[in-house]
Jmol script that loads the backbone (N, CA, C; Angstrom):
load data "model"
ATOM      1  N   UNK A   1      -1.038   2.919  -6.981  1.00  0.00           N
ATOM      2  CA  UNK A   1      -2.281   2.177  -7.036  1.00  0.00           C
ATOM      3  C   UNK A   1      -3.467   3.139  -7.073  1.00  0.00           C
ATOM      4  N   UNK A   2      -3.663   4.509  -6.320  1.00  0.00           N
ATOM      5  CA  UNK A   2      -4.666   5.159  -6.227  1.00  0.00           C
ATOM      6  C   UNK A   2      -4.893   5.977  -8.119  1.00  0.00           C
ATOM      7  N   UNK A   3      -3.980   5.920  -8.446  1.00  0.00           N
ATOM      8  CA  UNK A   3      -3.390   6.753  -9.378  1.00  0.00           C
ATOM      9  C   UNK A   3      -4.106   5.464 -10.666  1.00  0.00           C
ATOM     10  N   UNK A   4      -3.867   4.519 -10.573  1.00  0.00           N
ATOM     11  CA  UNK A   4      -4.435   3.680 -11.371  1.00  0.00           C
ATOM     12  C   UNK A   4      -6.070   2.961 -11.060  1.00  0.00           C
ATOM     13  N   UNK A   5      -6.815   2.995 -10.320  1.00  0.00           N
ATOM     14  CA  UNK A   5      -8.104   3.386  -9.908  1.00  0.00           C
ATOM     15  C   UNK A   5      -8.174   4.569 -10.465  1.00  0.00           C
ATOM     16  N   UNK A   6      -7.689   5.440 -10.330  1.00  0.00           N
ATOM     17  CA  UNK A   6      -8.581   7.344 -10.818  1.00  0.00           C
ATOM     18  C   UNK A   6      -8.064   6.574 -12.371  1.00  0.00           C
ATOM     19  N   UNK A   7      -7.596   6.145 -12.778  1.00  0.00           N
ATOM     20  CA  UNK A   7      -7.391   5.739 -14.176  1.00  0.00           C
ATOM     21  C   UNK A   7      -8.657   4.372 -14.902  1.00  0.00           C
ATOM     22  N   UNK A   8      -9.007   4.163 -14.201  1.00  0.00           N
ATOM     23  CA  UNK A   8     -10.497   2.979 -14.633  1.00  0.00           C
ATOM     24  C   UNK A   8     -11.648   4.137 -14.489  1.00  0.00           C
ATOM     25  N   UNK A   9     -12.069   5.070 -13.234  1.00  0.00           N
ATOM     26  CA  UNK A   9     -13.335   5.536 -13.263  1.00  0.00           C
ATOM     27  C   UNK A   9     -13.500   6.177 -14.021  1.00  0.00           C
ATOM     28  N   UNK A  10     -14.751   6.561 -14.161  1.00  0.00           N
ATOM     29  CA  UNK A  10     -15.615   7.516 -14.772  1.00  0.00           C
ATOM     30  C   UNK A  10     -15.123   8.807 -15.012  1.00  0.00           C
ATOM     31  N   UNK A  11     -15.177   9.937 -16.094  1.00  0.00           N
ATOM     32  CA  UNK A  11     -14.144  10.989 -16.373  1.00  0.00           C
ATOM     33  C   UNK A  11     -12.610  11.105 -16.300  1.00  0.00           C
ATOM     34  N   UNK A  12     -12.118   9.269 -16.350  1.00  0.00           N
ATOM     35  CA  UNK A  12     -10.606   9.597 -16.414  1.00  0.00           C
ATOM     36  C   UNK A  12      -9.659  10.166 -15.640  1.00  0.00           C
ATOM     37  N   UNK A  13      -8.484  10.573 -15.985  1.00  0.00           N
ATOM     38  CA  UNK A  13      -7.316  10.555 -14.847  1.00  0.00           C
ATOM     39  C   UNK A  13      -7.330  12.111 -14.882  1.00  0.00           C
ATOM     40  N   UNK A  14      -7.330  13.019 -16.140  1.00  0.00           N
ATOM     41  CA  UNK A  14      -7.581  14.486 -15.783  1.00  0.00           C
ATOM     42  C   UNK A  14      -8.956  15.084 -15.046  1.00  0.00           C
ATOM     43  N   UNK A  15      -9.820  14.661 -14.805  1.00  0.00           N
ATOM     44  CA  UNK A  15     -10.684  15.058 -14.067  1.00  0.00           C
ATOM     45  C   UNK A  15     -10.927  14.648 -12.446  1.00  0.00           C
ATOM     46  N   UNK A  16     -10.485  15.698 -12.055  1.00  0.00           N
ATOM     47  CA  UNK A  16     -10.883  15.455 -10.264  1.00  0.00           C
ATOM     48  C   UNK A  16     -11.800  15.864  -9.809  1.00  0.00           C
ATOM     49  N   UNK A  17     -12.575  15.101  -9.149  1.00  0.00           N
ATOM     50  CA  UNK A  17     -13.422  15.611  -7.764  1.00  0.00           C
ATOM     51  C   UNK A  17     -12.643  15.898  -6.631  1.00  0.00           C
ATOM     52  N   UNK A  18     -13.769  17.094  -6.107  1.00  0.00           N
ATOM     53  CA  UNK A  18     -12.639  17.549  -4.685  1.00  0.00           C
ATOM     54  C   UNK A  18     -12.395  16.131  -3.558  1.00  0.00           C
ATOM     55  N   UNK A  19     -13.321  15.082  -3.533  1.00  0.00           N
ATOM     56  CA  UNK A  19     -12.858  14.346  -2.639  1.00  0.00           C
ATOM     57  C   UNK A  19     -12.037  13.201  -3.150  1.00  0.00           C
ATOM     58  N   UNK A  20     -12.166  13.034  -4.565  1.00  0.00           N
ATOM     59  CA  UNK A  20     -10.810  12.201  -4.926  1.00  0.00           C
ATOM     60  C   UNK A  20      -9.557  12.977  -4.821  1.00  0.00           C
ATOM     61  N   UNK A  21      -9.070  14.302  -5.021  1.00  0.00           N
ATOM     62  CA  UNK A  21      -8.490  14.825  -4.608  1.00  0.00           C
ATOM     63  C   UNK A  21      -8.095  14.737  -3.266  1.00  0.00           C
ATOM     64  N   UNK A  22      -8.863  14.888  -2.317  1.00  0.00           N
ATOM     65  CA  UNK A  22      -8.727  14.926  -1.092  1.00  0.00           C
ATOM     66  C   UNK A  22      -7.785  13.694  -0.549  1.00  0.00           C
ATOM     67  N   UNK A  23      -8.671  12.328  -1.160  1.00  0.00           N
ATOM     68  CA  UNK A  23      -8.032  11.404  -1.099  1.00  0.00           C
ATOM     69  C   UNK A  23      -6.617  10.772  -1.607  1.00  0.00           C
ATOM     70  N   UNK A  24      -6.510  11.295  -2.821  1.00  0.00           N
ATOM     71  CA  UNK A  24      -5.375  11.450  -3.359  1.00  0.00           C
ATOM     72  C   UNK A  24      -3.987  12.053  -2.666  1.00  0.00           C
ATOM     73  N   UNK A  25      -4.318  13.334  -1.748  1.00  0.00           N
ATOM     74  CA  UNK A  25      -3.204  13.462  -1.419  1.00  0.00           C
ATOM     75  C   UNK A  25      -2.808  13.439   0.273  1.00  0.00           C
ATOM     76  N   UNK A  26      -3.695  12.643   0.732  1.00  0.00           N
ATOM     77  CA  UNK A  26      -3.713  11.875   1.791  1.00  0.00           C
ATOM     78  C   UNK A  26      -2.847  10.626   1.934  1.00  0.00           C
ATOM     79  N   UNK A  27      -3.360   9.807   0.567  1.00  0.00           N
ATOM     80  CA  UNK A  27      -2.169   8.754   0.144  1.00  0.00           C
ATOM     81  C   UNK A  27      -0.773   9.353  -0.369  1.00  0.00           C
ATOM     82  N   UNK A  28      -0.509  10.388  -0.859  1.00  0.00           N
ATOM     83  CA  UNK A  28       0.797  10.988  -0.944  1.00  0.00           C
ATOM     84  C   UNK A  28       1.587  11.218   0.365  1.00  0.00           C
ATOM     85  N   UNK A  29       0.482  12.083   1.038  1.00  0.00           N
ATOM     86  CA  UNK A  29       1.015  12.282   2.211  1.00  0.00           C
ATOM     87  C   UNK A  29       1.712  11.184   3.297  1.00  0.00           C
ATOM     88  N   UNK A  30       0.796   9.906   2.901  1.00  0.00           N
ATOM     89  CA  UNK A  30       1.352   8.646   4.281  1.00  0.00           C
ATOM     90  C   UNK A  30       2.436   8.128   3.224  1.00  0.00           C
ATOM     91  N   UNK A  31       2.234   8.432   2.227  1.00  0.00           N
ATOM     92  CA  UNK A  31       3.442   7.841   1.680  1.00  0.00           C
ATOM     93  C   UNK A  31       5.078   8.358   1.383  1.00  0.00           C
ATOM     94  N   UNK A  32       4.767   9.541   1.568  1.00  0.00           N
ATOM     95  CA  UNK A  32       6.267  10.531   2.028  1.00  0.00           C
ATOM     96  C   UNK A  32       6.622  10.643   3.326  1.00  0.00           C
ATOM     97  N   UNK A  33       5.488  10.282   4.412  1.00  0.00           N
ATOM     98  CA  UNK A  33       6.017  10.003   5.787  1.00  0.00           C
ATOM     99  C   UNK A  33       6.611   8.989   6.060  1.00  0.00           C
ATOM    100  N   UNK A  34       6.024   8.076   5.411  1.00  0.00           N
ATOM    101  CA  UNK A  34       6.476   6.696   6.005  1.00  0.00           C
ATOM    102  C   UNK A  34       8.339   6.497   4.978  1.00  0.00           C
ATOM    103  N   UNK A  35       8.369   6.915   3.986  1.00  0.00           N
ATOM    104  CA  UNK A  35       9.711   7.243   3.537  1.00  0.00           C
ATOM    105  C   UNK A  35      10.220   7.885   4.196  1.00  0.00           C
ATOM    106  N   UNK A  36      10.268   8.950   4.306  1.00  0.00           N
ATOM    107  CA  UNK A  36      11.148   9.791   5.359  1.00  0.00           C
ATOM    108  C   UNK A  36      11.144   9.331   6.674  1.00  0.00           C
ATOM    109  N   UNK A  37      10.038   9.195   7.282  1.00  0.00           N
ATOM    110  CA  UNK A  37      10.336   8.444   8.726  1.00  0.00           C
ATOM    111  C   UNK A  37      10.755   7.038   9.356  1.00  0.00           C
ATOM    112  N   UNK A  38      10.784   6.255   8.159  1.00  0.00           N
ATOM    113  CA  UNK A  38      11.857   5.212   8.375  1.00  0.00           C
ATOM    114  C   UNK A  38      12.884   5.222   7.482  1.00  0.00           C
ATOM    115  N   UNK A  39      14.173   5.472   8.051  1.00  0.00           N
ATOM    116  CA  UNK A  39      15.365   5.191   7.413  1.00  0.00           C
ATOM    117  C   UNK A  39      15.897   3.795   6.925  1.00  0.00           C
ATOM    118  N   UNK A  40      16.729   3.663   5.685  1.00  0.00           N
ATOM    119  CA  UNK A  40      16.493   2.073   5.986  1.00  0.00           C
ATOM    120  C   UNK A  40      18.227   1.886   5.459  1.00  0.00           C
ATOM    121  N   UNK A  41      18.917   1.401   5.985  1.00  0.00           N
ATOM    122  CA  UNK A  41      19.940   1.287   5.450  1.00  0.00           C
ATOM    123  C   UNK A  41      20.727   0.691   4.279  1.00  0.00           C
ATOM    124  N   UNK A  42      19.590   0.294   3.955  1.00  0.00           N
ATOM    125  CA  UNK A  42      19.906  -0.740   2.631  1.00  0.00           C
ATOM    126  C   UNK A  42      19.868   0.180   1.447  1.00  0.00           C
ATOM    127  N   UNK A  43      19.323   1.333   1.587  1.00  0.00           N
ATOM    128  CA  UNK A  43      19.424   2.146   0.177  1.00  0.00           C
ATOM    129  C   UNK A  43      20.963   2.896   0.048  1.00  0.00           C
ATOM    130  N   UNK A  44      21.748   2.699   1.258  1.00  0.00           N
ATOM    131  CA  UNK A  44      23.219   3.359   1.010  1.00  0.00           C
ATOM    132  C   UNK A  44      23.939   2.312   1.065  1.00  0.00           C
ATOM    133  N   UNK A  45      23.932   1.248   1.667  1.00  0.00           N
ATOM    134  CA  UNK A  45      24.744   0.080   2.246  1.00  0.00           C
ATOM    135  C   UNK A  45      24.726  -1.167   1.385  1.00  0.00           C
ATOM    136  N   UNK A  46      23.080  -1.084   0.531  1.00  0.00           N
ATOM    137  CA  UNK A  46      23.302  -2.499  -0.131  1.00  0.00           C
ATOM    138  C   UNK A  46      22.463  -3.588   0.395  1.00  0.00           C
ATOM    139  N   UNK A  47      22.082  -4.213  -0.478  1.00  0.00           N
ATOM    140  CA  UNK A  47      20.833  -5.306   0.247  1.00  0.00           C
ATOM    141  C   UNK A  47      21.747  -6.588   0.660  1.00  0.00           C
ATOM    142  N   UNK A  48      23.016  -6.626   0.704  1.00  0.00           N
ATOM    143  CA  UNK A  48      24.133  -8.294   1.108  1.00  0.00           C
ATOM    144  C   UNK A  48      23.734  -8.220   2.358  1.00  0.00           C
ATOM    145  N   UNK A  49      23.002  -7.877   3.503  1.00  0.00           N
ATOM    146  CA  UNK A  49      22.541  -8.131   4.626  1.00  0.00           C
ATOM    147  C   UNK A  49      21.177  -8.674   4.602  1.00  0.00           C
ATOM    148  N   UNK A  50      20.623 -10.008   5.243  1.00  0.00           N
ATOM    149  CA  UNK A  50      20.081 -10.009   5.245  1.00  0.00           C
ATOM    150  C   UNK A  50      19.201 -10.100   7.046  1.00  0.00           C
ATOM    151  N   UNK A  51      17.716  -9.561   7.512  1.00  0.00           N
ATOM    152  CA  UNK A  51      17.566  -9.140   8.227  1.00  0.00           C
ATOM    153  C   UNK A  51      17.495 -10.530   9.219  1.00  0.00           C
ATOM    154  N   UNK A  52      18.057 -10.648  10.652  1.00  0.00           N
ATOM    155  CA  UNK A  52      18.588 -11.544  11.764  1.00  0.00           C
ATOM    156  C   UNK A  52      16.912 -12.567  11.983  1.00  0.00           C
ATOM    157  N   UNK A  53      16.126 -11.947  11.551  1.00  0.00           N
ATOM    158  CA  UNK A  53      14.351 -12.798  11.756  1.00  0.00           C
ATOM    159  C   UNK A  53      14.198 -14.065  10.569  1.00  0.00           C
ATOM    160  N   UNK A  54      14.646 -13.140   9.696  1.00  0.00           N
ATOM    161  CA  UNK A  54      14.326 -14.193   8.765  1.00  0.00           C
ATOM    162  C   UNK A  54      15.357 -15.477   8.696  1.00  0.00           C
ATOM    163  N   UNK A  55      16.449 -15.450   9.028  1.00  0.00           N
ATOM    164  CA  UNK A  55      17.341 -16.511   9.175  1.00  0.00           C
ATOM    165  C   UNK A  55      17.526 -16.984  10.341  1.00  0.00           C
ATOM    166  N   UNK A  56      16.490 -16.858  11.636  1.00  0.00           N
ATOM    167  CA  UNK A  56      16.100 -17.338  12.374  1.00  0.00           C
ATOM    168  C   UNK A  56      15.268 -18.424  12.670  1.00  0.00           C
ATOM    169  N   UNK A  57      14.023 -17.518  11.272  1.00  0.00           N
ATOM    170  CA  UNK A  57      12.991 -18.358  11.245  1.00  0.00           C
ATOM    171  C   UNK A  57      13.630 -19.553   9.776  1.00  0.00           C
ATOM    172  N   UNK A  58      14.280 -19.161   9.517  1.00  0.00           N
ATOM    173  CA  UNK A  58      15.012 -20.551   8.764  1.00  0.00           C
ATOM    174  C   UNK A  58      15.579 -21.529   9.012  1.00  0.00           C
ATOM    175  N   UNK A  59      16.112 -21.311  10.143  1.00  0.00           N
ATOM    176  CA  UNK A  59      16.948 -22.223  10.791  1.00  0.00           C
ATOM    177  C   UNK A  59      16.134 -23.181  11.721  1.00  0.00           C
ATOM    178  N   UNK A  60      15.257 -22.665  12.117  1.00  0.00           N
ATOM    179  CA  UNK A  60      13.911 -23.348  12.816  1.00  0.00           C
ATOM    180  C   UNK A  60      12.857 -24.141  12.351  1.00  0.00           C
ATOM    181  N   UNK A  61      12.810 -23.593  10.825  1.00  0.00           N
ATOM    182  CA  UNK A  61      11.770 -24.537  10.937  1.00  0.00           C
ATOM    183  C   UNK A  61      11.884 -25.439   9.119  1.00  0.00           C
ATOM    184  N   UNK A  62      11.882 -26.451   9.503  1.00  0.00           N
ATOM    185  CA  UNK A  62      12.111 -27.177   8.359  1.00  0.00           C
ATOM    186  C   UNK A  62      12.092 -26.582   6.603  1.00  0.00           C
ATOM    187  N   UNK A  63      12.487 -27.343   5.715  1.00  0.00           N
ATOM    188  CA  UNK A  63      12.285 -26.076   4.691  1.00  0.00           C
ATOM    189  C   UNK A  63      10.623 -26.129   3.998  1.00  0.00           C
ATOM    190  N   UNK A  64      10.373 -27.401   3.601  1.00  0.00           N
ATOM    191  CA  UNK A  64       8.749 -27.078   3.281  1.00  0.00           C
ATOM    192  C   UNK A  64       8.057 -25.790   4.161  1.00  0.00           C
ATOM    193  N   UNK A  65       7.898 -26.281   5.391  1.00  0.00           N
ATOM    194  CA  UNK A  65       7.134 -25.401   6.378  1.00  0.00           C
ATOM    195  C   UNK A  65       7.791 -23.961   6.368  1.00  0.00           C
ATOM    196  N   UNK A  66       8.981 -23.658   6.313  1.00  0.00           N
ATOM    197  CA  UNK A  66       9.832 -22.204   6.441  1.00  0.00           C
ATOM    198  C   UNK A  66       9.157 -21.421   4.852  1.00  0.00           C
ATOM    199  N   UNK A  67       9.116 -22.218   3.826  1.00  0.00           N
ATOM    200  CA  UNK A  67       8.581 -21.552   2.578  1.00  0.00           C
ATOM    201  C   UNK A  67       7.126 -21.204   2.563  1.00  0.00           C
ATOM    202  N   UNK A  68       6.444 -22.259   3.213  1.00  0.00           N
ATOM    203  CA  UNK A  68       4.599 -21.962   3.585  1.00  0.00           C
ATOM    204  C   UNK A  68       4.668 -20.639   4.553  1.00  0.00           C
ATOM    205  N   UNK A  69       5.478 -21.017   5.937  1.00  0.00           N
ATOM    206  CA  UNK A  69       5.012 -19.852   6.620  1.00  0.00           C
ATOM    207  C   UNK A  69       5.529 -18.235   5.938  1.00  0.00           C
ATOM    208  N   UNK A  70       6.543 -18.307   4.979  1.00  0.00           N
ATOM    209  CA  UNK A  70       7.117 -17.271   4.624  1.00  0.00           C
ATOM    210  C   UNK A  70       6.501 -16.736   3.714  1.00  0.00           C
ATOM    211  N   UNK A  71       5.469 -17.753   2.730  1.00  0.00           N
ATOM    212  CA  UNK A  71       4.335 -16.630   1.999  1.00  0.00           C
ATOM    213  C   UNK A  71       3.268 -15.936   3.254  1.00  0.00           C
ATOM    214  N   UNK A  72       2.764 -17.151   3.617  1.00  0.00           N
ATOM    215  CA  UNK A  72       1.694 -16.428   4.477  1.00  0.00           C
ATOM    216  C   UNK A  72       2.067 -15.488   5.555  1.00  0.00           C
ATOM    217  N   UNK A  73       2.848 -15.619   5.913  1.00  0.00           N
ATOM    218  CA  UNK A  73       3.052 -14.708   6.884  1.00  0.00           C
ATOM    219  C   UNK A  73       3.779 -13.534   6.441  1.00  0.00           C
ATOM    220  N   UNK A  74       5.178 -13.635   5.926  1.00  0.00           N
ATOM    221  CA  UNK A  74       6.154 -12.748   5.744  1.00  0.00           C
ATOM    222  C   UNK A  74       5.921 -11.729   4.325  1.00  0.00           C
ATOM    223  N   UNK A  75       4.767 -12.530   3.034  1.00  0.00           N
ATOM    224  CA  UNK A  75       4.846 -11.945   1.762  1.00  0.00           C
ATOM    225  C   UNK A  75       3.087 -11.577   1.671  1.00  0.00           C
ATOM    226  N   UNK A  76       1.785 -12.597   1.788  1.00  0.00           N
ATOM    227  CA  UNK A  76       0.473 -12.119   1.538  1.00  0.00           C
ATOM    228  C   UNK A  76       0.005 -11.673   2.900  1.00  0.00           C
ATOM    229  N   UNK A  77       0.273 -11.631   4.217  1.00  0.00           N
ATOM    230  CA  UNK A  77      -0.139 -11.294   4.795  1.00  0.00           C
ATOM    231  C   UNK A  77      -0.133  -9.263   4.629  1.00  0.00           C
ATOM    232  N   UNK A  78       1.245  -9.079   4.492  1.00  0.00           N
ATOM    233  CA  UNK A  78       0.943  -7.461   4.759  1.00  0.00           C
ATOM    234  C   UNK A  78       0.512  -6.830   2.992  1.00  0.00           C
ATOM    235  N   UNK A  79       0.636  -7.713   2.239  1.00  0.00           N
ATOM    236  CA  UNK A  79       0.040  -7.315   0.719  1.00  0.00           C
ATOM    237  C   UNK A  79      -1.862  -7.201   0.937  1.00  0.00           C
ATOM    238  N   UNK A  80      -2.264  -8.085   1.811  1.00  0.00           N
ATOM    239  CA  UNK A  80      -3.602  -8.421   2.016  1.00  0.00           C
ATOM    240  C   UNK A  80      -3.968  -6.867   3.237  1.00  0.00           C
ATOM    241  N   UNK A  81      -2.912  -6.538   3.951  1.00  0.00           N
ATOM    242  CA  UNK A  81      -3.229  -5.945   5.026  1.00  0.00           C
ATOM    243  C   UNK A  81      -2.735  -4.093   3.786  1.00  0.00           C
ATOM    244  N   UNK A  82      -2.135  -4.005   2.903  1.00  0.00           N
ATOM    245  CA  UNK A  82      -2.287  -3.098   2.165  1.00  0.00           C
ATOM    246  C   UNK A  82      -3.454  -2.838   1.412  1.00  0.00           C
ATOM    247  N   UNK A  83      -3.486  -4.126   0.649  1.00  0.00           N
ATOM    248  CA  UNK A  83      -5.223  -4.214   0.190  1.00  0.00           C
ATOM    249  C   UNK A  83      -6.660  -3.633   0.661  1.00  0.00           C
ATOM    250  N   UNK A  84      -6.685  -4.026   2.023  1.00  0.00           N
ATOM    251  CA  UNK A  84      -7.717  -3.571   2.531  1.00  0.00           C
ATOM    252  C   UNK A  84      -7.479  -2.262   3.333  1.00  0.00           C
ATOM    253  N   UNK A  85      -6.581  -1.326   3.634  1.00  0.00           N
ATOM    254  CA  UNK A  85      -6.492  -0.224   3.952  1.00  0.00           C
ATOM    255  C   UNK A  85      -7.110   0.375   2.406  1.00  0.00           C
ATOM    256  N   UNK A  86      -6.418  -0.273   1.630  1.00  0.00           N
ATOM    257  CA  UNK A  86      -6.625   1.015   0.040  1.00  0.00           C
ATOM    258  C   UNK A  86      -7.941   0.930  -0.457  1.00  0.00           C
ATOM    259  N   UNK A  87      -8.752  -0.243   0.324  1.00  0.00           N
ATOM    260  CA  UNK A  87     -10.368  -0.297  -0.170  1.00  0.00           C
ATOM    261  C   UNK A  87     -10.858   0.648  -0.339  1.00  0.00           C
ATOM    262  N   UNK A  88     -11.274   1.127   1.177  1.00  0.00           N
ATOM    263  CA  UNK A  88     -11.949   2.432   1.022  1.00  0.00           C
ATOM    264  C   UNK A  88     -11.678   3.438  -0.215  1.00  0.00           C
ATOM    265  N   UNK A  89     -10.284   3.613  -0.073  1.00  0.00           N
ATOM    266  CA  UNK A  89      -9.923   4.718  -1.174  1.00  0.00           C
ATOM    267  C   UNK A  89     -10.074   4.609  -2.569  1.00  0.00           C
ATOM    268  N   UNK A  90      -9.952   3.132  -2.849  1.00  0.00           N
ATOM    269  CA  UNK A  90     -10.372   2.485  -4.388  1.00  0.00           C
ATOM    270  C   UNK A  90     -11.830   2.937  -4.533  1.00  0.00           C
ATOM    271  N   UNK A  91     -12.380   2.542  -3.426  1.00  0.00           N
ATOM    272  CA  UNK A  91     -14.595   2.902  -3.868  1.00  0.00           C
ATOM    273  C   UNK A  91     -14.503   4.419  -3.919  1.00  0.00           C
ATOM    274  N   UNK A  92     -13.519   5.228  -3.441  1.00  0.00           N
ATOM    275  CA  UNK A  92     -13.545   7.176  -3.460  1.00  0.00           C
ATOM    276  C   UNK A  92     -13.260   6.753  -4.824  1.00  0.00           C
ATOM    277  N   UNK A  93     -11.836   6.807  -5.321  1.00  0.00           N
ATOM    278  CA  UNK A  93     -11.763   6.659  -6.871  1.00  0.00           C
ATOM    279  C   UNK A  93     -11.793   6.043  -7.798  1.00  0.00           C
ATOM    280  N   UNK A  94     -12.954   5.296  -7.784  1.00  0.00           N
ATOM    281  CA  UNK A  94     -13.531   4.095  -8.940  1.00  0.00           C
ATOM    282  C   UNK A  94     -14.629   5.236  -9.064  1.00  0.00           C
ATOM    283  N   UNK A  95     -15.000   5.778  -8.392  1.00  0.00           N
ATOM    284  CA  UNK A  95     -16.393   6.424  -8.606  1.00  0.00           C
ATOM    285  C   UNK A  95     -16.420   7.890  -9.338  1.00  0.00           C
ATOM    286  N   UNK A  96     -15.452   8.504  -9.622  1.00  0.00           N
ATOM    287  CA  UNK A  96     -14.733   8.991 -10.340  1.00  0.00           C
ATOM    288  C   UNK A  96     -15.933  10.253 -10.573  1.00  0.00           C
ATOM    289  N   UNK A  97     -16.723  10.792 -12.170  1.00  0.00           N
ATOM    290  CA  UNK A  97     -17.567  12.374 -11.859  1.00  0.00           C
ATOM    291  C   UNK A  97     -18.933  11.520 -11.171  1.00  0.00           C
ATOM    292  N   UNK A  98     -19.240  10.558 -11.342  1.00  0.00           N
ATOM    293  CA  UNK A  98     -20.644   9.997 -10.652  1.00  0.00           C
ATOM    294  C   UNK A  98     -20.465  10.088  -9.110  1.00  0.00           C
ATOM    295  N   UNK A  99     -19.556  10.580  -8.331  1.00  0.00           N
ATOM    296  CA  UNK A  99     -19.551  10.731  -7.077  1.00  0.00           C
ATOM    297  C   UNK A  99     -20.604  11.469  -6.492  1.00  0.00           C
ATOM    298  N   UNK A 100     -20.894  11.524  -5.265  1.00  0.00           N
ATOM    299  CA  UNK A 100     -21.624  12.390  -4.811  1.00  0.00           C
ATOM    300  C   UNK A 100     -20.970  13.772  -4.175  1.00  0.00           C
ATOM    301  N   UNK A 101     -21.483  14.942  -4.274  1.00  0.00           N
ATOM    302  CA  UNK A 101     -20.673  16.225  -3.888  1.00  0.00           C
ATOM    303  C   UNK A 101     -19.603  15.842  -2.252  1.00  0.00           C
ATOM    304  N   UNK A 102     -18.669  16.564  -2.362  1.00  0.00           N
ATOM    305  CA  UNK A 102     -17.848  16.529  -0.936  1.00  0.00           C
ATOM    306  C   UNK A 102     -18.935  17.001   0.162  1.00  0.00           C
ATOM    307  N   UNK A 103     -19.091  16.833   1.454  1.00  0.00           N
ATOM    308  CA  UNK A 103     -19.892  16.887   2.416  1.00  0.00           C
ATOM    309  C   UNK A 103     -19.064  17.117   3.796  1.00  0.00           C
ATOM    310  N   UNK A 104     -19.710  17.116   4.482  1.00  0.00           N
ATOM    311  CA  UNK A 104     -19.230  16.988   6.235  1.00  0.00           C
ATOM    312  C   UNK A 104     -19.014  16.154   6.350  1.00  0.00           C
ATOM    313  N   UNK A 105     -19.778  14.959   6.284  1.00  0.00           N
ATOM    314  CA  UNK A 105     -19.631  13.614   6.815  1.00  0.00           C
ATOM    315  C   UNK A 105     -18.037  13.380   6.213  1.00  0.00           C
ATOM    316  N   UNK A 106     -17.525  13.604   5.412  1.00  0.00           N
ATOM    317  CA  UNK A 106     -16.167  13.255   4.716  1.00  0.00           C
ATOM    318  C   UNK A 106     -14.985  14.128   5.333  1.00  0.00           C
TER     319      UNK A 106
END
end "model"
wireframe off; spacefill off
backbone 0.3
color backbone group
């Protein structure tokens, strides 16, 4: 996603500023941690398991209501909660050579 923002702004995807840069590999960085630091077993084992919450919350609660709460809660809630972490970083690289120089404050 950051990668496609530096692809809409201003001077294009070969031209970096040091703080889109900066930003850029900040999002690399949480994103090779969070791979490596959660293991998940489904990439050796196979997705035929499915996880003990969700067929909990199926069994509980009727099916209309189990499909409502399972967008909002289980599918747009953490898409919405990705969204707005990547804000900030979208306004660093939408803004692309019209940025203002890297600073302290950053």
């Amino acid at each position: 996603l950051g990668f496609f923002f530096k692809s809409l702004a201003p001077g294009g995807v070969w031209f970096y500023e040091p703080r889109e840069t900066l930003v850029l590999v900040l999002l690399w960085a949480w994103a090779v941690r969070f791979f490596v630091a959660i293991p998940w077993d489904g990439w050796t084992v196979g997705l035929e398991r499915e996880d003990w919450r969700y067929a909990d919350f199926r069994a509980k609660l009727p099916s209309p209501a189990y499909w409502a709460f399972s967008f909002s809660s289980l599918h747009l809630t953490p898409t919405l909660l990705v969204w707005a972490a990547l804000a900030p970083a979208s306004r660093v690289l939408l803004q692309g050579t019209a940025a203002p120089p890297l600073n302290t404050l950053d």
